[in-house]
GUPA-220528 format. One record per residue: x, y, z of N, C-alpha, C in turn. Coordinates in steps of 0.2 Angstrom, whole numbers, plus 2048, in hexadecimal, padded with zeros to 3 digits. Atoms other than C-alpha are relative to their C-alpha. Example, Ala and Ser with C-alpha at 12.3 -4.5 7.8 and 13.67 -1.06 7.14 Angstrom:
BEGIN
8047FA80083E7EA827804806800
7FC7FA7FF8447FB8247FC805803
//
This chain:
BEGIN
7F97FE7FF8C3CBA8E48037FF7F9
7FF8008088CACBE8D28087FB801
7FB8077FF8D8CAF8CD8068067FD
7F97FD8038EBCB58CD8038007F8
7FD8018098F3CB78BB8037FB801
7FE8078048F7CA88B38068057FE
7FB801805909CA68B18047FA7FB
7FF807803912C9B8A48007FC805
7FE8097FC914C888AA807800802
7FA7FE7FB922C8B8B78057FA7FF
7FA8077FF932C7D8B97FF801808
8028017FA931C758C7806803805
7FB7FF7FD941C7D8CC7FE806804
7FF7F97FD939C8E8D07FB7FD806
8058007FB92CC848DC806801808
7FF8017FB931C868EF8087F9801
7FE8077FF93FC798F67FE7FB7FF
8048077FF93AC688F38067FA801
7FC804800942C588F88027FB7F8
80080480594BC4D8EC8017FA7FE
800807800949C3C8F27FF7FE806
8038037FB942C328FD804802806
7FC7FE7FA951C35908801805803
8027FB7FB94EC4690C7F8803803
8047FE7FD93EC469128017FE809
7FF8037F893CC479267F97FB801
8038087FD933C3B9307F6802800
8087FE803920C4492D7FE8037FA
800800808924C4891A7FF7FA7FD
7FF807802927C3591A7FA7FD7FF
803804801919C309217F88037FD
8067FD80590DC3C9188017FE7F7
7FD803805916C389087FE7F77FF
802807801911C2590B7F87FF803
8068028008FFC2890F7FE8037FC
8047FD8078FDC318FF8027F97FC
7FF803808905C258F47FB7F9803
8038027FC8FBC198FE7FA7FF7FE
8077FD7FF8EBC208FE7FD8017F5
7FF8008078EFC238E98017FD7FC
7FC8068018F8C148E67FE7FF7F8
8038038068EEC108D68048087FA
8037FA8028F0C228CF805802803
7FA7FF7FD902C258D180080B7FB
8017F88058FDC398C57FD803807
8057FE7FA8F0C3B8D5805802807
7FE7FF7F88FCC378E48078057FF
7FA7FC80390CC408DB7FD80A803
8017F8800902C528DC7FC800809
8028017FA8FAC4D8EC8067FF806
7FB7FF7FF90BC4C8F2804805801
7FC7FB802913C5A8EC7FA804803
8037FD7FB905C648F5801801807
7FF8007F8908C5D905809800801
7FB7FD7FD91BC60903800809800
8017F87FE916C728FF7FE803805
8057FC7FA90CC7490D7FB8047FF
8067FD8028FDC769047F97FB801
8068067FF8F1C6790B7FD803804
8067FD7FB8E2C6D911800806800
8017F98008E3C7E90B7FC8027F8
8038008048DBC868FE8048027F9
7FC8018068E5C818F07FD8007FB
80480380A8D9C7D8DF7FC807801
8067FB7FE8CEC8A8DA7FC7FC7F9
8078058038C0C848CE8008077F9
8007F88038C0C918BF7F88007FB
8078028018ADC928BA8008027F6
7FF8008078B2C988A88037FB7FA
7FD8068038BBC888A17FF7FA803
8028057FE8B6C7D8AE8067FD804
7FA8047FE8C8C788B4802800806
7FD8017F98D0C748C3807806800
7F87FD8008DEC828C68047FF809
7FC8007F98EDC818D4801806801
7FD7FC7FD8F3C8E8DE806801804
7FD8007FF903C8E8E18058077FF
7FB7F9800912C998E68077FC7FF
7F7803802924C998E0804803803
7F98007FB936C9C8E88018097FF
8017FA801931CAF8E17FA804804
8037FD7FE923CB08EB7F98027FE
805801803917CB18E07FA7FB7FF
806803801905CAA8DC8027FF7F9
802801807904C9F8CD7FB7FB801
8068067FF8F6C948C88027FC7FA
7FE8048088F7C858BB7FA7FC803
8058067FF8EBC778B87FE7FA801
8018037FB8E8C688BF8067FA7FB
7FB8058058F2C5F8AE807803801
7FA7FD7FF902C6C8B18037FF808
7FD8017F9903C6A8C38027F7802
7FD806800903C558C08078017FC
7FB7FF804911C588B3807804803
7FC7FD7FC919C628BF8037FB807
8008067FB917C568CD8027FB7FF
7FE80680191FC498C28088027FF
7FA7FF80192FC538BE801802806
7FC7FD7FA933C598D07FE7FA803
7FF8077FD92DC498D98007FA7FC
7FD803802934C3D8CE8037FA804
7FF8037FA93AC348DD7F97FB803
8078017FC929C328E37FD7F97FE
801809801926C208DB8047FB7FE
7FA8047FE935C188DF801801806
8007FE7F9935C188F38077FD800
7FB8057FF940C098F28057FE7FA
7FD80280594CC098E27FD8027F9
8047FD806949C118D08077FC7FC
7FC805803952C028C68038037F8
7FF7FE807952C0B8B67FC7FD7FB
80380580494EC038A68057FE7F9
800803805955BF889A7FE8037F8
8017FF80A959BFD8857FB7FA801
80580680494ABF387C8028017F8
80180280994EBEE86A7FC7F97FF
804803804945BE785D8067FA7FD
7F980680294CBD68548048027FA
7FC800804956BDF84A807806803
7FC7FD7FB95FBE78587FE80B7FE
8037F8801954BF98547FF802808
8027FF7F7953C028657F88057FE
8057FF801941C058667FE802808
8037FB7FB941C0C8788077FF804
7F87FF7FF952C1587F7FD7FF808
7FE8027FA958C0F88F801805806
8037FB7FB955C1989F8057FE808
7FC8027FA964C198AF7FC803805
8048017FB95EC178BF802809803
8017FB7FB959C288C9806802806
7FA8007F9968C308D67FA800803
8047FE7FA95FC328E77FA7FC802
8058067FE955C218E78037FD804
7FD8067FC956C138F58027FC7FA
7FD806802961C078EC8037F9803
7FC8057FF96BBF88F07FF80280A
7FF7FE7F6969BF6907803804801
7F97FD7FB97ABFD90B7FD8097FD
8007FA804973C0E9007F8801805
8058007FB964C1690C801808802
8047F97FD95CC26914804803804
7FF7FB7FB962C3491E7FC802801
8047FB7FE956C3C928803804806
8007FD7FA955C489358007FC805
8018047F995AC429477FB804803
8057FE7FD94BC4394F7FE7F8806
8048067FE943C3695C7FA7FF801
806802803935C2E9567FB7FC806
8058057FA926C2A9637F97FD7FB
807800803917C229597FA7FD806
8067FF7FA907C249637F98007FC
8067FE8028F6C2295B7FA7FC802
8058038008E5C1B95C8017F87FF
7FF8058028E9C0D9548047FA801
7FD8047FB8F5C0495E7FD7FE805
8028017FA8EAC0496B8037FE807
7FA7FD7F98F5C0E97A8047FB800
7FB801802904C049728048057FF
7F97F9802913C119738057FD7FD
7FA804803920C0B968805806800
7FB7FD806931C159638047FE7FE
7FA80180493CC15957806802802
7FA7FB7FE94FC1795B8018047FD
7FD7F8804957C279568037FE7F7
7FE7FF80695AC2B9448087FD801
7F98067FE969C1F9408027FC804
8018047FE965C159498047FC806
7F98007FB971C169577FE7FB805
8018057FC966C0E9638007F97FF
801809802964BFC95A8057FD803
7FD8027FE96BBF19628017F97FB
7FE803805976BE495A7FD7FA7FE
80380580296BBD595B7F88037FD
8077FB80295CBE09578038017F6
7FC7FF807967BE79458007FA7FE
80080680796ABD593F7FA7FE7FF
80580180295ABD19427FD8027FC
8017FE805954BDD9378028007F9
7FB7FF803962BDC92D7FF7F87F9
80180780395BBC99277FA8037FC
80680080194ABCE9268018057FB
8017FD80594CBDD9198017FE7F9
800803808952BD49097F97FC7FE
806804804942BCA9097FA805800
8067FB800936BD990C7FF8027FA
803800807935BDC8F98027FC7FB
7FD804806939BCD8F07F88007FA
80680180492DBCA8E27FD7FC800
80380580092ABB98E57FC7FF808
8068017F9922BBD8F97F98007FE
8067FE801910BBA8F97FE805806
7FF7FC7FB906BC49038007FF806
8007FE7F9902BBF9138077FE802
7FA8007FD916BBA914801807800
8007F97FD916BCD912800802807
8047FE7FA90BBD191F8067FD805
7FC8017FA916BC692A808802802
7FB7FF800925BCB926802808802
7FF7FB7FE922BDD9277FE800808
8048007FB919BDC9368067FD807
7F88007FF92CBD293C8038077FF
7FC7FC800934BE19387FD804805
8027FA7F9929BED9448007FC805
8008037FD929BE194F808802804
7F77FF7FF93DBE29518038087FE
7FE7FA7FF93EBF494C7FD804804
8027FC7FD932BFD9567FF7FD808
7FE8027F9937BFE9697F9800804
8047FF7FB926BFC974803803807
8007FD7FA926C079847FE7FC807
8028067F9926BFC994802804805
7FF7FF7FB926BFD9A68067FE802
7FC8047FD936BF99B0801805805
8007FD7F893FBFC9BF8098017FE
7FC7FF7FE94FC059C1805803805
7FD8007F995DC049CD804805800
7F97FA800965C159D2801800807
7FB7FD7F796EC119E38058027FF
7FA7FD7FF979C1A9E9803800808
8027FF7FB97EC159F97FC7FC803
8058037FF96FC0B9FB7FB8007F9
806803808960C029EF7FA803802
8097F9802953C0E9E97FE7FD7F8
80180380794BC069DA7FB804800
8077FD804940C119CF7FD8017FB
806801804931C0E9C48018067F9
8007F9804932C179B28007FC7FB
80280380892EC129A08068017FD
7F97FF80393CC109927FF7FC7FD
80280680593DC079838077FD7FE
7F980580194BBF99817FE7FB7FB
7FE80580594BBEB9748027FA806
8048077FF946BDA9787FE7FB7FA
802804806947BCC96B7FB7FA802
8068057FC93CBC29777FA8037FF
8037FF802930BCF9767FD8017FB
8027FC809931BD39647FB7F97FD
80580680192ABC09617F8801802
8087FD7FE918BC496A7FF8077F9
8017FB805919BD69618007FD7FA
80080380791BBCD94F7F67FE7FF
809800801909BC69537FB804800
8047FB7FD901BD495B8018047F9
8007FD805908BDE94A7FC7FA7F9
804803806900BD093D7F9801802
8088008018EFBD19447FF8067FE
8027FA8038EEBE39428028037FB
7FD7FF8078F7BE39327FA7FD7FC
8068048068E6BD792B7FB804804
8057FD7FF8D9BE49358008067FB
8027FC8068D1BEF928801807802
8017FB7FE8D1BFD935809802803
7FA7FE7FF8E5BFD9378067FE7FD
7FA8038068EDBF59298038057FC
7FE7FE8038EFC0291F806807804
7FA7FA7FA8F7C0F92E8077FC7FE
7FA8037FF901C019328067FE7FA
7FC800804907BFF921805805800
7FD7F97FF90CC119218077FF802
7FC8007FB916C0E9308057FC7FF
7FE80680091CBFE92A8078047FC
7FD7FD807925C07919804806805
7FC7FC7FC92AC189248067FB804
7F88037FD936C0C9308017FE7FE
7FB80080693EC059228038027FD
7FC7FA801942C1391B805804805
7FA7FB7FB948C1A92B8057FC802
7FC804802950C0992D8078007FC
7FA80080695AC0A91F804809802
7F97FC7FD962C1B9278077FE804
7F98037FC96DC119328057FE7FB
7F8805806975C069218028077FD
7FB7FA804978C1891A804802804
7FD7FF7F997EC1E92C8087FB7FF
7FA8047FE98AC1092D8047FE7FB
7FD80280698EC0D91C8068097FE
7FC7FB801995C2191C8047FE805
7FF7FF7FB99CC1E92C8067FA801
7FD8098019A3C0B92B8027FE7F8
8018028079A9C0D9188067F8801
7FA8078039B8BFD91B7FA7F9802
8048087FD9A7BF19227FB7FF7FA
80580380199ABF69187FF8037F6
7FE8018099A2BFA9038047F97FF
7FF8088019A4BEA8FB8087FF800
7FB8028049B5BEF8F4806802804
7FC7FC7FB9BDBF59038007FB807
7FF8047FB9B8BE890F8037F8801
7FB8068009C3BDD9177FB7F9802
8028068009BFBCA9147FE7FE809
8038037FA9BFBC69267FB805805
8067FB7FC9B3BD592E7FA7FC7FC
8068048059A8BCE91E7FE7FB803
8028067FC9A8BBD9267FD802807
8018007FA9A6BC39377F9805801
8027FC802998BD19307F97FA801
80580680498DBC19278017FC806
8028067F8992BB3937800806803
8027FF7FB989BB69468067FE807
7FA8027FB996BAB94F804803800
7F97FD8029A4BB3948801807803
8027FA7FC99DBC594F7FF801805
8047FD7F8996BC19608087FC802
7FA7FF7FB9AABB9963804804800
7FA7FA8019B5BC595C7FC806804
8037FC7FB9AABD2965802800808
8018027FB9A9BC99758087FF802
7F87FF8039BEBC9971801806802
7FC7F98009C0BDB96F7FD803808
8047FB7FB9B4BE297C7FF7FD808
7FE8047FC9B8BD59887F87FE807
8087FF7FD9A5BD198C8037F6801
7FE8087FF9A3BBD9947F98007FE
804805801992BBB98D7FE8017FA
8037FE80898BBBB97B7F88057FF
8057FB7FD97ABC59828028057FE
7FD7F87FF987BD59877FF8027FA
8017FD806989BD59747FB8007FA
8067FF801977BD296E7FD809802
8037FC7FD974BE097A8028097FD
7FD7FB803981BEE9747FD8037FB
8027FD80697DBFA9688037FF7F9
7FD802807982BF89558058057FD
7F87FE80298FC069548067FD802
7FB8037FA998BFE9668037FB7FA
7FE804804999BEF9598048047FA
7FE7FD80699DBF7949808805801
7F97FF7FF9AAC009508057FD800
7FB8047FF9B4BF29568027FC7F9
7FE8048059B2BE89478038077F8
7FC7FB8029B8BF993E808800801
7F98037FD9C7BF89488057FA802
7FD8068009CABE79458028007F5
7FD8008069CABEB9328068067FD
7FA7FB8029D6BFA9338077FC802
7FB8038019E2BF093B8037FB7FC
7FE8038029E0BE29308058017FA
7FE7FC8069E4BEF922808802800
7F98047FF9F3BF292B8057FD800
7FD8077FD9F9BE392E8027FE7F7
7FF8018069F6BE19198068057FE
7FA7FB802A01BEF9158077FE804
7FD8027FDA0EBE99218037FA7FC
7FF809800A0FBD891B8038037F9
7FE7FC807A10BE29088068027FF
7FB7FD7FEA1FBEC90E8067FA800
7F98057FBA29BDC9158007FC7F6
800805806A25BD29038048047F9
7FD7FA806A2BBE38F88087FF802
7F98027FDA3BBE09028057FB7FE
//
């Protein structure tokens, strides 16, 4: 088959759609984007074009063609015209590193620091951090709503789901749990097997197992009946935390589960974006009222003002509630407090 004409070295603008940050990949972009970089990991030129492949929708096709004249590896690629172009194996990394630039920064692109010499000579110019990184917690991922069932071999007939994008179903003692556990998931100084444990705590607490139970729909009279459903359980998540370290150290499901571990963190961190557009007086520093702040950080402070507004008599109901239910109230406790400041303003201008 004769090879299509060589165009010049295209901009990656003319390639196809492509996403431009971790944030907009969906929930099977994500987790193929984390078992390349993964699987590449050493050989960040290798997993960048192996990447950009599989967001084209060219993995496992016959993309390279071999050209017996020069001996080169050529791509095959089509652009936003349509057209067949081929580059080779050095232009399509080069290309893979201006369009997925994102791509080794999952979790933050810090930037970099001016370097001068001791005579204050700048010997390498300073670099600001990338828009459309994870940054700072409260800053975090939008995906598609979708519900996530994860089902594979390697659980062995474990069915786990994830709550819905944003994470609407987490429940409020479920969120701070979380909520504790992510500032240490990349510190510098964890070794690894607190890694391992720690990550292994957050699926634990993030990922809902599938159980049996009994539901009561009388009407009238008691008919209970049998049916699966996933609910959250801090009792159960203890047990699962273990279940998740052994097979975090088996050679045969360490690396999935890594996968998986990194995908629900990212999806994780949809909710603090979620709630952070949604809750801007709870969850911007410059905007939130001192006393939500306290009641946000205490636990006490939250489960009685809650158990206040919503008029629950046990500290459970509000474990149990969702983390909008909450976040509303204490929403509504900072608007009025705003209020109340403005007011108080008005009486002292007088």
């Amino acid at each position: 088959m004769p090879l299509p004409e060589r165009k010049n070295a295209i901009s990656p603008k003319k390639l196809p759609d492509l996403p431009k940050s971790w944030s907009e990949l969906s929930w099977q972009q994500l987790c193929d984007c984390w078992r390349t970089k993964i699987r590449y990991g050493g050989n960040a030129d290798v997993a960048r074009v192996a990447a950009l492949l599989s967001l084209l929708g060219l993995t496992g096709q016959p993309h390279t063609v071999f050209h017996t004249y020069t001996g080169e590896t050529l791509y095959r690629l089509r652009d936003t015209d349509g057209c067949i172009w081929t580059a080779t194996a050095r232009e399509v990394a080069q290309i893979s590193k201006q369009a997925l630039a994102w791509f080794d920064y999952p979790y933050g692109d810090p930037g970099e620091k001016e370097q001068t010499d001791d005579k204050g000579k700048i010997i390498k110019e300073g670099r600001e951090p990338v828009m459309g990184y994870v940054g700072p917690m409260h800053d975090a991922l939008e995906l598609p709503i979708e519900h996530i069932s994860l089902k594979a071999p390697f659980f062995r007939n474990r069915d786990f789901a994830l709550p819905q994008i944003a994470c609407n179903n987490l429940t409020w003692q479920q969120y701070r749990i979380l909520q504790n556990i992510s500032p240490q998931l990349f510190s510098g100084t964890t070794d690894d097997a607190t890694a391992v444990g720690l990550q292994a705590k957050f699926l634990a607490n993030c990922l809902v197992p599938r159980s049996f139970s009994f539901l009561d729909i009388s009407g009238g009279g008691v008919r209970i009946r049998p049916h699966y459903e996933y609910r959250y359980d801090a009792a159960q998540a203890d047990g699962l935390e273990k279940w998740f370290v052994k097979r975090m150290t088996e050679k045969q499901t360490s690396q999935l589960l890594t996968i998986v571990f990194h995908v629900c963190f990212q999806t994780y961190q949809t909710a603090l974006a979620y709630y952070a557009a949604v809750y801007p007086l709870l969850f911007s520093g410059e905007n939130r009222n001192e006393g939500v702040r306290d009641a946000l950080q205490g636990e006490v402070g939250t489960i009685n003002t809650i158990m206040k507004y919503a008029g629950y008599t046990e500290q459970q109901q509000v474990y149990d509630s969702n983390v909008p239910f909450v976040l509303d109230i204490l929403n509504s406790m900072s608007k009025e407090a705003k209020e109340i400041e403005k007011m108080n303003a008005k009486v002292k201008r007088k």
